[in-house]
C-alpha positions as CSV (number, residue, x, y, z in Angstrom):
1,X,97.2,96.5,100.1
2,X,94.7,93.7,98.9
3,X,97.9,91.6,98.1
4,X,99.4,92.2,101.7
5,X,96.7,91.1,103.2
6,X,96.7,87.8,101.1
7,X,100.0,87.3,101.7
8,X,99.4,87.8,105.7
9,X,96.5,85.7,105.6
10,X,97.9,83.0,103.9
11,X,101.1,82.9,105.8
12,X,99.2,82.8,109.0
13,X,97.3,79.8,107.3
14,X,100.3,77.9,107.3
15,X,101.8,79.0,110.8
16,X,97.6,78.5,111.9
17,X,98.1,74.5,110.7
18,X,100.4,73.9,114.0
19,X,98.5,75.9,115.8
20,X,95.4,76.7,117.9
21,X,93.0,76.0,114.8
22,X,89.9,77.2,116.6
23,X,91.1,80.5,116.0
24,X,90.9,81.9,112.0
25,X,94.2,83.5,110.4
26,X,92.3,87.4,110.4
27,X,92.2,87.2,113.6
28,X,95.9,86.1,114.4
29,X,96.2,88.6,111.4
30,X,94.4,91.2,113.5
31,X,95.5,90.3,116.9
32,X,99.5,90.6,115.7
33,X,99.1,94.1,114.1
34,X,96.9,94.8,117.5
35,X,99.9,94.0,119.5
36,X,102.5,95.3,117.3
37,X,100.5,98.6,117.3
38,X,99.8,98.6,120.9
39,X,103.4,100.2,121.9
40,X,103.2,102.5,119.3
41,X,100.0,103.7,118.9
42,X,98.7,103.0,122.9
43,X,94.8,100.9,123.3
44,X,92.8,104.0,121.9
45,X,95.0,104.7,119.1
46,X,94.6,101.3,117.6
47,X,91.1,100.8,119.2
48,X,90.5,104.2,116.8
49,X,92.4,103.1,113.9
50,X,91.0,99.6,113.7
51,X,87.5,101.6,114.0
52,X,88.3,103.4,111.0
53,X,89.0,100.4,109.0
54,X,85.9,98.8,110.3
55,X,84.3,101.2,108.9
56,X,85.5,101.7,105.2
57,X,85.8,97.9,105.6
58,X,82.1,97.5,105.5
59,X,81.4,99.8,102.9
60,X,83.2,97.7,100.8
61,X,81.8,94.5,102.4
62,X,78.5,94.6,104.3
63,X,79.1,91.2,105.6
64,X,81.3,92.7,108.2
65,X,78.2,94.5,110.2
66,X,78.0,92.6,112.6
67,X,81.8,93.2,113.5
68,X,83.0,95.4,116.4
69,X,86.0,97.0,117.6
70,X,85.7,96.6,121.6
71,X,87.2,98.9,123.7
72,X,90.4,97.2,124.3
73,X,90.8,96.8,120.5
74,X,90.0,93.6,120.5
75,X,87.8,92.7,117.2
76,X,84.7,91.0,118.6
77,X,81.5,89.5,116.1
78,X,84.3,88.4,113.5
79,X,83.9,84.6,114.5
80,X,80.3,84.9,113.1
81,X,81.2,84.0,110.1
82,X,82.6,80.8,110.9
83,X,86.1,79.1,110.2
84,X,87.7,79.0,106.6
85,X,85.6,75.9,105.3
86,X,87.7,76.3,101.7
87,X,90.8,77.6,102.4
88,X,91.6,77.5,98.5
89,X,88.6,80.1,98.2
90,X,88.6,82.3,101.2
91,X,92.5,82.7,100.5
92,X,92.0,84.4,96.9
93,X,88.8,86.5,98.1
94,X,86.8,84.2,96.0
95,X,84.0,83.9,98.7
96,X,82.0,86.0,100.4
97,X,83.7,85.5,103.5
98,X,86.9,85.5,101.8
99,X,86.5,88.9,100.9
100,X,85.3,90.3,103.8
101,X,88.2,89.2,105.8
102,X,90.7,90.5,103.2
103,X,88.9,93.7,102.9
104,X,89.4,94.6,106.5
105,X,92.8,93.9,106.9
106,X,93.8,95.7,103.9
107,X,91.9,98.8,105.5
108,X,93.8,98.7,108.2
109,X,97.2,98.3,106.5
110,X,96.2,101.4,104.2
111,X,95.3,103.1,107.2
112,X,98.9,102.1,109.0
113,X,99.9,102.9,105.5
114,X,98.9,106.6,105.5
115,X,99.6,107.7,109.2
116,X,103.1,105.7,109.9
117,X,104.3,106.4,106.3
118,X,106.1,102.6,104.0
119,X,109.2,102.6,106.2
120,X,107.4,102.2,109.5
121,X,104.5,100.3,108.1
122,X,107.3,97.8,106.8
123,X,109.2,97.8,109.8
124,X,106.7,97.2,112.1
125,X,105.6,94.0,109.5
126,X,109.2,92.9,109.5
127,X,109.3,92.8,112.7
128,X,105.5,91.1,113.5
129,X,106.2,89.1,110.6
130,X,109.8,87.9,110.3
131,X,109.9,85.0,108.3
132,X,107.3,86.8,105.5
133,X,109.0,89.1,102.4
134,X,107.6,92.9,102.5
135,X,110.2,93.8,99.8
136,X,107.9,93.9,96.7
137,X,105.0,94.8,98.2
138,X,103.6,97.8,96.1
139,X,100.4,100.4,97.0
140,X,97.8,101.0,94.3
141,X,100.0,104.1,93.1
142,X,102.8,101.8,91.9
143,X,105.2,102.6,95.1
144,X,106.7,100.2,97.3
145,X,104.4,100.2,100.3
């Protein structure tokens, strides 16, 4: 999941350079799964999912306390950290911001992971996501995920 992530971080990177560039690629990232998640799933079942991730999130990555799912399931406290100031870093994880950012979003695709099941997950990134590849993406068990 660490590798989706990356590879949904960095694309938004790139669609982020035409874009708004106050706003950071998690949360486009965030906001797009948000939305995506939003007909499926309703406000509280993402606002409870993305909750979740929060949470195992910042056991992996402490830097992340001051992060809060709001009640609408927006993700509020995230812009603390500032914007990418080394995209070649934060990108690869290699900073402590870098990291942080990755680990939550691959919680939350593990999470999407284990209650939609990999066709739904990959269909609903398909479809968020249409000009990125899902087909080789693989879980930490060695399936496609």
């Amino acid at each position: 999941m660490r590798d989706l992530a990356h590879r949904l971080l960095d694309y938004e990177v790139v669609a982020g350079k035409s874009g708004d560039p106050s706003e950071s690629a998690t949360l486009r990232v965030y906001e797009k799964l948000r939305q995506s998640l939003g007909g499926i799933a309703g406000v509280a079942g993402f606002q409870s999912l993305a909750s979740r991730a929060l949470a195992l999130a910042r056991a992996e990555a402490p830097s992340l306390n001051a992060a809060q799912v709001a009640a609408d399931g927006s993700l509020q406290g995230l812009g603390e950290f500032g914007h990418y100031t080394d995209i070649d870093k934060d990108r690869f994880g290699q900073s402590v911001i870098g990291e942080a950012r990755i680990v939550l979003i691959a919680r939350l695709l593990d999470l999407l992971l284990l209650f939609l099941g990999e066709a739904l997950t990959l269909s609903l990134l398909r479809i968020t996501w249409p000009g990125a590849a899902f087909d080789d993406c693989s879980n930490e068990n060695g399936r496609k995920a």
